[in-house]
C-alpha positions in Angstrom: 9.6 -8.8 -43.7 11.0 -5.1 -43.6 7.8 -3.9 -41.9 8.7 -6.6 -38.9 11.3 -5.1 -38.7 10.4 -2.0 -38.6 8.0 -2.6 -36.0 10.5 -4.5 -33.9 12.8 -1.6 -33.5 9.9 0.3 -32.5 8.5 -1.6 -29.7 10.0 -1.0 -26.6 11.4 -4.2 -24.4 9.7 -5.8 -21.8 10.9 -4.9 -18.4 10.0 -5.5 -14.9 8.2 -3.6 -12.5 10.6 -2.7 -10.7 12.9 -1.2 -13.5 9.6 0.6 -14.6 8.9 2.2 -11.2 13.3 3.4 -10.9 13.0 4.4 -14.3 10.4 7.4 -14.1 10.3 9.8 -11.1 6.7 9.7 -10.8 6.1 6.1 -10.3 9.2 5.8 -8.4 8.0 8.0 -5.8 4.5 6.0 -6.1 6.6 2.8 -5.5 8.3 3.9 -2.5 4.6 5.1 -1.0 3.6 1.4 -1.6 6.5 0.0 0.1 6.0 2.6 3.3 1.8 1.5 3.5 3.1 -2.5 3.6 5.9 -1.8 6.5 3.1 0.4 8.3 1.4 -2.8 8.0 3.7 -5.2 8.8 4.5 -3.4 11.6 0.5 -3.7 13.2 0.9 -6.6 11.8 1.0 -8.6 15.0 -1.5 -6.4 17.5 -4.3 -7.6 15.3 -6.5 -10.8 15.7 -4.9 -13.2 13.3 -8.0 -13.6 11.2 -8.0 -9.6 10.4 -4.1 -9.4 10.0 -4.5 -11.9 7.5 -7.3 -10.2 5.6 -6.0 -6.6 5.8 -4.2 -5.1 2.7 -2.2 -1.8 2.9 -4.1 1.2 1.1 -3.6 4.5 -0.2 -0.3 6.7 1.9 -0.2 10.5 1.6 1.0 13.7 4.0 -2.9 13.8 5.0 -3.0 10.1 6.1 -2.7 6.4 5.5 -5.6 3.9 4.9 -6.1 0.3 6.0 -8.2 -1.7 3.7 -10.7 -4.2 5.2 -12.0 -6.9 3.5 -16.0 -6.0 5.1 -17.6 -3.8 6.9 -17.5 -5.8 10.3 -14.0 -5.8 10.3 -13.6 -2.5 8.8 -16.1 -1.6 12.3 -13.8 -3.5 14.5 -11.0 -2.1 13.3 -12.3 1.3 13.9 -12.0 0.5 17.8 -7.9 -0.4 17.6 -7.2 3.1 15.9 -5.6 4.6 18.7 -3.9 1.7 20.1 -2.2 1.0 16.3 -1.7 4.7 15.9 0.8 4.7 19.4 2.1 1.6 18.4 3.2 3.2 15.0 4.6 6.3 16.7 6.4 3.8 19.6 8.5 2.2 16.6 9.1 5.6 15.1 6.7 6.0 12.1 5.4 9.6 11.7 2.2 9.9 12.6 -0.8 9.7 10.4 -4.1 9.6 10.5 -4.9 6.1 9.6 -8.1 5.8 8.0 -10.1 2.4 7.3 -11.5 1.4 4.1 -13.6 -1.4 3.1 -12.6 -3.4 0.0 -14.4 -2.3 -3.0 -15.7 0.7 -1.6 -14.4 4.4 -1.5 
């Protein structure tokens, strides 16, 4: 019984993601790159065909660039060709602009 709780005291307590990402200054500055690729999206959101917008998940967002991820390579194609109309969209609503570079799922 003394070893439980021994053990208990050294096991940290379960906290949510959120709390996790505030709590270390690495993954909050992680967290807040997520949030910026999902509002980039959101805010193409609505210039895509509604089968792509559905199927399109925010990728990777650095100074270099921001990626698109498609879930094939025919959309990842098609996508290709609405680059420059998403890209002064993005600058339109005030977003800094970035290269935005299209990936298919499960590829690199």
């Amino acid at each position: 019984m003394a070893c439980a709780k021994r053990i208990a005291h050294q096991v940290p307590l379960p906290q949510s993601l959120g709390r996790a990402l505030d709590g270390n200054e690495t993954l909050a500055a992680l967290g807040q790159r997520l949030a910026l690729s999902r509002q980039r999206l959101e805010a193409i959101r609505p210039l895509l065909p509604e089968g792509w917008a559905r199927d399109l998940r925010p990728g990777p967002i650095d100074e270099e660039g921001w990626s698109l991820i498609a879930p094939n390579a025919a959309v990842a194609a098609k996508l290709r060709h609405h680059l420059p109309r998403l890209q002064t969209a993005l600058q339109e609503r005030g977003w800094p602009d970035l290269t935005i570079r299209v990936r298919q799922a499960g590829r690199g």
